[in-house]
Each structure stands twice: as structure tokens, then as C-alpha cells.
C-alpha positions, 0 to 999 in steps of 0.5 A, spaced: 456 247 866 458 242 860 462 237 859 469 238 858 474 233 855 479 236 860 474 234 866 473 227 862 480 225 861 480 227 869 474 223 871 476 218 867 483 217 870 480 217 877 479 210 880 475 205 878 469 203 881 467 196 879 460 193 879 456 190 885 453 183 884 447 182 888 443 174 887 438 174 881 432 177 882 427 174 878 422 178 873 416 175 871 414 172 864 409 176 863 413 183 865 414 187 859 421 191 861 421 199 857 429 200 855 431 207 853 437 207 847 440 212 847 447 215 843 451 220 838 449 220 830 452 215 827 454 210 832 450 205 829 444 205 835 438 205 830 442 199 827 441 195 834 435 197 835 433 194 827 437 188 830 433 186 837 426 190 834 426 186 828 419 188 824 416 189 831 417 197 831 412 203 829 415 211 829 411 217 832 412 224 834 413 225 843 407 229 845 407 236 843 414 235 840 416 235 832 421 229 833 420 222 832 421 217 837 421 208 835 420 203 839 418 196 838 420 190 842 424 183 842 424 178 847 430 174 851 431 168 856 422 169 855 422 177 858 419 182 853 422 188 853 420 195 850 426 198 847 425 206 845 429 208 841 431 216 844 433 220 838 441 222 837 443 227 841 450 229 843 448 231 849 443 231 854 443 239 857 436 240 853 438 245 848 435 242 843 428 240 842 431 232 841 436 233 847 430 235 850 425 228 849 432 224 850 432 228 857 425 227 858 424 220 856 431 217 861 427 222 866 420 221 866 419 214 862 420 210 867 425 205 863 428 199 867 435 201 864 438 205 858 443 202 853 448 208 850 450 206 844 458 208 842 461 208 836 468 204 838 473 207 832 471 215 836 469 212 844 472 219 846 467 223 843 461 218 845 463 220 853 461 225 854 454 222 853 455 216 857 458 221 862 451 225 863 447 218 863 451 216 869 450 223 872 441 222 871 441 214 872 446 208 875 441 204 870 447 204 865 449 199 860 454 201 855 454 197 847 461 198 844 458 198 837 462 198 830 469 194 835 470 190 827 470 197 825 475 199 829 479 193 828 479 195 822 483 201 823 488 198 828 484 200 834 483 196 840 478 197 845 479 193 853 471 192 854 474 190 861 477 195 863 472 200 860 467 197 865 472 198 871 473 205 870 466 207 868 462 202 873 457 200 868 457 194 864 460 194 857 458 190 851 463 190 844 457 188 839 457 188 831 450 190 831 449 190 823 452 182 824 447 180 830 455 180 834 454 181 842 447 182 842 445 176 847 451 179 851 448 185 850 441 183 853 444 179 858 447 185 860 439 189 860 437 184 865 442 184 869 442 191 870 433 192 869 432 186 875 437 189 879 442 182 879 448 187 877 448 194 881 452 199 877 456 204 881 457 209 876 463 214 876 462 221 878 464 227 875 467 233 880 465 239 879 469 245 882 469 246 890 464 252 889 459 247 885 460 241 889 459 245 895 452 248 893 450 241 890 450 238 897 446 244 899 441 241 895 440 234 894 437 233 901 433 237 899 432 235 893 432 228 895 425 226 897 421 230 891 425 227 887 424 220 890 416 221 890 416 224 883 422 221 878 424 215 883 430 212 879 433 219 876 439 222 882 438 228 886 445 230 885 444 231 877 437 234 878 441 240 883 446 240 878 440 241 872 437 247 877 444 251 878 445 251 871 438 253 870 434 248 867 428 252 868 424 246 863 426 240 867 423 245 874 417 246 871 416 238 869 418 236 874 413 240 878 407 239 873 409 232 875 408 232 883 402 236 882 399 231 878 401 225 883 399 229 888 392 230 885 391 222 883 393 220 890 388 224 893 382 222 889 385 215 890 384 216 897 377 218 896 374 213 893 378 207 897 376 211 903 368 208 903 370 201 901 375 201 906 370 203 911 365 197 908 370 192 909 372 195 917 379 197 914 382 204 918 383 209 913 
């Protein structure tokens, strides 16, 4: 079920959904906010993460995985956030092991937003990735890297309309020059703290998919809810139809789990509640 530049240039082409604005959401200054950073090889997303992370970083290895994920943190308007920098991937379908960690993050890392890093001067291979974030999350921001690049190449990107047609915001930075991060960040905030609500534009399938997708997502929809809040039901029917029997397994492996601690939880308030006169 993978992408094609034939149902991207459709999906594309569809009307624009724009961005909902909602009163600001105060978060507080001590909330530290996880932030997934996700892009193609070669867009420059390393580089934006060296450009808000500073030395603040450390690598390691996911669990039980060879494959090596950064993460540091940077401050803006007196929050911190926890950038993870997921590897390079061109996909999330999890044929990889790297696609499989980018995945897993964005789905179980409870991140308030990911960031898709693009390379301004290839835009149109970097959306098929973009297209699949949107598919998993509404918490979108694009980052419109290398734009000096593509200047330099007489390309000339409209970050306004971009943003009107994919329904998330579009940032144009030069990260190696520190140039939109603050507006990037900005963005982040709006997106994490709920002042901007994205409405993503949807990718459709053929009517014998769609037509088997809105057979699960109800049912999907309150697992999903109990297990990966924040991550679409639809693209988890689409996941299981193409026979994602990884993401199956976590997600069930997951439910157990919650499952097991909501019922120790319970048991141990039970008698606290029953002290303080409290109805179980």
C-alpha cells in the first residue's frame, strides 16, 4: 500500500485544508515537551538538531535495536523541549530496521509534535514522508530546509501556499545559518500547546480500501485511544490491511501492559480510598 507520486500529485492537487487557530494554551515553565525530528537522508535534519540542541545532546541505541537515535534539548519563550532526532528514513512502512524506530517513536514516544525536516531544492521526494507523518499524527510541522540552496538554483518555494494545501505549518529555514529557527520553534509551540490545530490533508485510497478502512476505524478507534492517544485510527486500519503484523503486536503488547498497571494501580488505592471514606 505505498505511496505513489501519482496519488501525491492527486492528493496534492485536492483542496486545501487551512490551519484552525484556537486561544493560546499556556504550557508551564517547567513542562519539558518531547519533539520528534523526522526527514529523508540529506535534508539537513541532523543539522537543525545541532542548531537548537547545541552540546545539550547524547546518542544511544533504541532498545533492542542496532540503530542509533540522538536527543538533546534546547529552550524557547522559557519551555524546554526534548528534541529526538529519529533516523533518516524515506518511509515509515517499517521495512527497515530505522523505519521501524522512526515508526515506533512517532507512535509510542508520546512526542507533543514531529518536525519533518525537507530539503527545499527535492521537495517532491520528501513528501511522500510528510504525507505518511500526517497519515499517523495532525501534530505536523514541516521545516522547509536548504531554501538558500534552492535559491541558488533558481527554485522558488511558496511556504504559504505549501501550508495551505498540506494543512500543517511550513517553516523555510537555513539551519547551518541559524535562519527560521525561532519561527520554527514558534511553530512547535503552536502545534504542541494546541494554539495551532492542523488539519492535515488525507490521502485516498481506492473505494475498495477506503470502504474497508471505515469498517475498522470504529472499531479501532477506542484502542487506539486507550493505547497510542494522539496517533489516527485510520492509519492504523490502513497499517493492519497491509499487514503490519509488527505494529499488531506492539500495539497489543502495549494494551496488556496498561492494563496490567491500571489494575495494580487500582489495588493499591483501593484501601487508601477506603481510609479516607472515598468510594472505590
Amino acid at each position: 500500500m505505498g505511496f505513489t507520486w501519482r496519488l501525491v500529485g492527486r492528493t496534492l492537487s485536492m483542496a486545501a485544508r487551512r490551519l484552525c487557530h484556537r486561544p493560546p494554551r499556556a504550557m508551564p515553565e517547567s513542562a519539558c515537551c518531547t519533539i520528534a525530528l523526522a526527514g529523508n537522508p540529506n535534508t539537513g535534519k541532523s543539522t537543525v538538531f545541532n542548531a537548537l540542541t547545541g552540546l545539550g545532546q547524547h546518542t544511544g541505541n533504541w532498545p533492542g535495536k542496532t540503530v542509533a537515535v540522538a536527543e538533546g534539548f534546547c529552550t524557547h519563550r522559557e519551555v524546554t523541549y526534548r528534541i529526538v532526532d529519529l533516523p533518516g528514513t524515506y518511509s515509515l512502512l517499517a521495512t527497515s530496521p530505522e523505519e521501524e524506530v522512526a515508526r515506533d517513536f512517532i507512535c509510542f514516544g508520546a512526542a507533543a509534535a514531529t518536525v519533518v525536516v525537507t530539503d527545499a531544492t527535492c521537495l517532491e521526494r520528501n513528501l511522500n514522508l510528510v504525507l505518511q507523518v500526517m497519515e499517523m499524527t495532525q501534530k505536523v510541522v514541516v521545516c522547509l530546509n536548504l531554501i538558500d540552496e534552492a535559491k541558488r538554483k533558481g527554485i522558488s518555494v511558496d511556504a504559504g501556499r505549501l501550508s495551505s494545501e498540506l494543512g500543517v505549518p511550513v517553516v523555510p529555514t537555513v539551519a547551518r545559518a541559524g535562519q527560521g529557527l525561532r519561527n520554527l520553534m514558534d511553530a512547535v509551540e503552536g502545534v504542541a500547546c494546541g494554539h495551532l490545530v492542523a488539519s492535515p490533508l488525507r490521502v485516498t485510497y481506492t473505494p475498495e480500501i477506503e470502504a474497508l478502512v471505515a469498517d475498522l476505524e470504529p472499531r479501532l478507534a477506542s484502542i487506539v485511544a486507550e493505547v497510542v492517544p494522539g496517533i489516527s485510527p485510520r492509519w492504523v486500519a490502513l497499517r493492519l490491511l497491509d499487514g503490519d503484523g509488527a505494529l499488531v503486536e506492539a500495539i497489543s503488547e502495549r494494551r496488556s501492559q496498561k492494563r496490567t498497571l491500571d489494575a495494580r494501580l487500582r489495588r493499591r488505592a483501593h484501601p487508601v480510598a477506603a481510609r479516607n471514606g472515598i468510594p472505590a
